[in-house]
C-alpha positions as CSV (number, residue, x, y, z in Angstrom):
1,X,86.3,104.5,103.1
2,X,84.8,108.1,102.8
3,X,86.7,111.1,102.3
4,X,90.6,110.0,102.3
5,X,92.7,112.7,102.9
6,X,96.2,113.1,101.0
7,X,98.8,114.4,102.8
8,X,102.7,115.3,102.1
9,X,104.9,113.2,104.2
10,X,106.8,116.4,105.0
11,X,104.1,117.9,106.5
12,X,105.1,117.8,110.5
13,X,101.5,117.0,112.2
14,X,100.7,114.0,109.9
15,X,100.7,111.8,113.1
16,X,98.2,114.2,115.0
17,X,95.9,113.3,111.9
18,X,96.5,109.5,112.0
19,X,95.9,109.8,116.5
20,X,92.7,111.5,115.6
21,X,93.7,114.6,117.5
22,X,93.1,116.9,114.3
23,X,90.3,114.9,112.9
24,X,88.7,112.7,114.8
25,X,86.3,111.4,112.3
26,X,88.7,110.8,109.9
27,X,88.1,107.4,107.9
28,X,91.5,107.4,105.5
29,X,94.6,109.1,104.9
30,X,97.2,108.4,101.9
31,X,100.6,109.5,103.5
32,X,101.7,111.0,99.9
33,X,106.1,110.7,98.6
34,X,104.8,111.3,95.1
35,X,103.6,114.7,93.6
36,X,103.9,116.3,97.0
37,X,107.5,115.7,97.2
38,X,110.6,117.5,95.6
39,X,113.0,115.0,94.0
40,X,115.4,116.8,96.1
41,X,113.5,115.6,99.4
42,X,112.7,112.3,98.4
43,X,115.4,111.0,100.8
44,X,114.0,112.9,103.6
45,X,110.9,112.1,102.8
46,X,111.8,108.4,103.4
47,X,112.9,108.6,107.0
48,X,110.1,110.5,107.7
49,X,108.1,108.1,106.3
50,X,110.0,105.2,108.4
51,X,110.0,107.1,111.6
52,X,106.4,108.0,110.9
53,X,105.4,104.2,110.4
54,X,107.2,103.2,113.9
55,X,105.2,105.9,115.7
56,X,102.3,104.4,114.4
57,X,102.9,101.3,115.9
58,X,103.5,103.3,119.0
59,X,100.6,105.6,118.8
60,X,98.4,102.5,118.6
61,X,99.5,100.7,121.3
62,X,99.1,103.4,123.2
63,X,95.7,104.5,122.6
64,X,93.9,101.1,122.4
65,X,90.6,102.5,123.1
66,X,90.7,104.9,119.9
67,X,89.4,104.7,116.3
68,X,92.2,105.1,113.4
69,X,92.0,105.9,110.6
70,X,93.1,103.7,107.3
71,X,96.9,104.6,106.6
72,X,97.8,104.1,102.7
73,X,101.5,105.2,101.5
74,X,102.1,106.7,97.8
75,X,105.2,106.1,96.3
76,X,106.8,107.7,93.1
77,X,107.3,104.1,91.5
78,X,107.8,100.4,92.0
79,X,111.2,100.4,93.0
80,X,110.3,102.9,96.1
81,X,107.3,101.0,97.2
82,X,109.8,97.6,97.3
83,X,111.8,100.0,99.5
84,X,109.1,101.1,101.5
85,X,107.5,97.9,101.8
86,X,111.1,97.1,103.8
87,X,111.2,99.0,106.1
88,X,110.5,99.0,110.1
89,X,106.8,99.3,110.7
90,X,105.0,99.0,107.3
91,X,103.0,96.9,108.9
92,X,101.0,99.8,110.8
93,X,99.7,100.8,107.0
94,X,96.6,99.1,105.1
95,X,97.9,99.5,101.7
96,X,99.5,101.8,98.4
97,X,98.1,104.3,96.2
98,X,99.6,103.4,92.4
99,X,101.2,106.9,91.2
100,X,99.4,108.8,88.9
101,X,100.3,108.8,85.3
102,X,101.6,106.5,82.8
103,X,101.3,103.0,84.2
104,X,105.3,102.3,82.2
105,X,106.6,104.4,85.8
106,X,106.2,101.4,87.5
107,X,108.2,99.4,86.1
């Protein structure tokens, strides 16, 4: 996988990262809801996070001829991933980070 880089999912160029515009080596990225995140912006955080996971789908279709990187999502616990895992375009992501921490936050 390499170097994976974590980023907040407030941070507004996180798509130029997943394109390849700002790093075009980049091998893997963790799109990051947990420690990065406010409680108070979790809900933003989520639509971004949606909106971000359509564009993907976007982004890829069209730009067929360019190398992405592996797109993982960290949640805060269980019960967001379950949310997360519903939503419009979590298909354009290979996978979840587990939080960090106890392992009893996610259940």
């Amino acid at each position: 996988m390499g170097a994976t880089l974590y980023m907040p999912i407030l941070k507004p160029d996180a798509l130029d990262y997943i394109a390849g515009t700002k790093i075009p080596k980049l091998r893997s990225m963790v799109l990051c809801l947990e420690g990065a995140l406010l409680e108070k912006d979790v809900l933003e955080g989520m639509d971004i996070l949606e909106k971000t996971l359509i564009r993907i789908g976007q982004v890829k279709r069209d730009r067929t001829e360019t190398r992405f990187p592996l797109v993982f999502v960290r949640p805060r616990h269980l019960d967001m991933a379950k949310r997360i895992a519903q939503m419009a375009g979590v298909h354009n992501i290979d996978g979840f980070v587990a939080p960090q921490g106890d392992p009893r936050r996610l259940y």
